[in-house]
N, C-alpha and C positions, 0 to 999 in steps of 0.2 A: 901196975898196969897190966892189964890183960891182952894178950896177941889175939885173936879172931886169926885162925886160916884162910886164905884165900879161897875162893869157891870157882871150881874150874869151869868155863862157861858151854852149858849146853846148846846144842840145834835145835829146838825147842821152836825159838824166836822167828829164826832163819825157816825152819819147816811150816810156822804159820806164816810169814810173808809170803815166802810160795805159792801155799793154797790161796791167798788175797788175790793176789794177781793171776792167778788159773781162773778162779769165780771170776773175775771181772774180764779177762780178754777173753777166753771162751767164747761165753753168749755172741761177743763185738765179730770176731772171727768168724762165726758160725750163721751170721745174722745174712739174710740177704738185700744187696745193696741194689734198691731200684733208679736208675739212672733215667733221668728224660730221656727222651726219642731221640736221636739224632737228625738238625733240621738241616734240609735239600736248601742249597741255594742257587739264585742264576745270577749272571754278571749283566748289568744294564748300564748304559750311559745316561748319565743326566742331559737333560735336552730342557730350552728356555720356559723359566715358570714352574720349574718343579721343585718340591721342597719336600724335606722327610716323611711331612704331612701325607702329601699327599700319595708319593710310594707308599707308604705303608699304608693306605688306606686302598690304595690298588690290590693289593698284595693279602690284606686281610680278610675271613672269613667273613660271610654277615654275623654271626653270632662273636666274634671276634673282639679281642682289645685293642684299639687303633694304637695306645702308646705300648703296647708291649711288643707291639710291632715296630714302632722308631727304637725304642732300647736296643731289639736285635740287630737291626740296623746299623745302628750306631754303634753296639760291641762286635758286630763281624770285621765291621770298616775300621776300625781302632779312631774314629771320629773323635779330635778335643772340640767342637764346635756343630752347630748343627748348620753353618756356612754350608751350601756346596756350589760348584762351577760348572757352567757346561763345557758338557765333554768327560767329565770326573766318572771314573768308574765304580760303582758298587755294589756289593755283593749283596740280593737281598732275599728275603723266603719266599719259597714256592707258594 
């Protein structure tokens, strides 16, 4: 039976994972991150007959999306329900 020596382990492996990971977060690191605009809100009270609908249809642009307007709406306010009460306060876009 024949012994084989042990082969003692080079960096080799280690020095190409490193460069893996440099090519790859680099570019991610160096990239620039465009953020939405940050949107202005006012605080309004619900008053009788009014419904998400229609705030955000007050609220929206003419060239505008009327439900992308209730989503904000609804995720300023942390809204589980599209209920609202008079008197209830909400924050909604300029």
């Amino acid at each position: 039976m024949r012994v084989t020596p042990k082969r003692k382990p080079t960096l080799m492996p280690l020095v190409a994972l490193g460069g893996l990971c440099l090519a790859v977060t680099l570019p991610a690191l160096s990239s620039t991150v465009h953020a939405a605009p940050p949107v202005a809100y006012k605080t309004i009270t619900v008053q009788p007959g009014q419904t998400l609908w229609t705030l955000a249809e007050r609220t929206t642009p003419a060239t505008g999306d009327v439900q992308a307007t209730v989503d904000q709406i609804v995720g300023a306010n942390h809204l589980a329900t599209a209920d609202l009460h008079i008197g209830q306060t909400l924050k909604v876009p300029r």
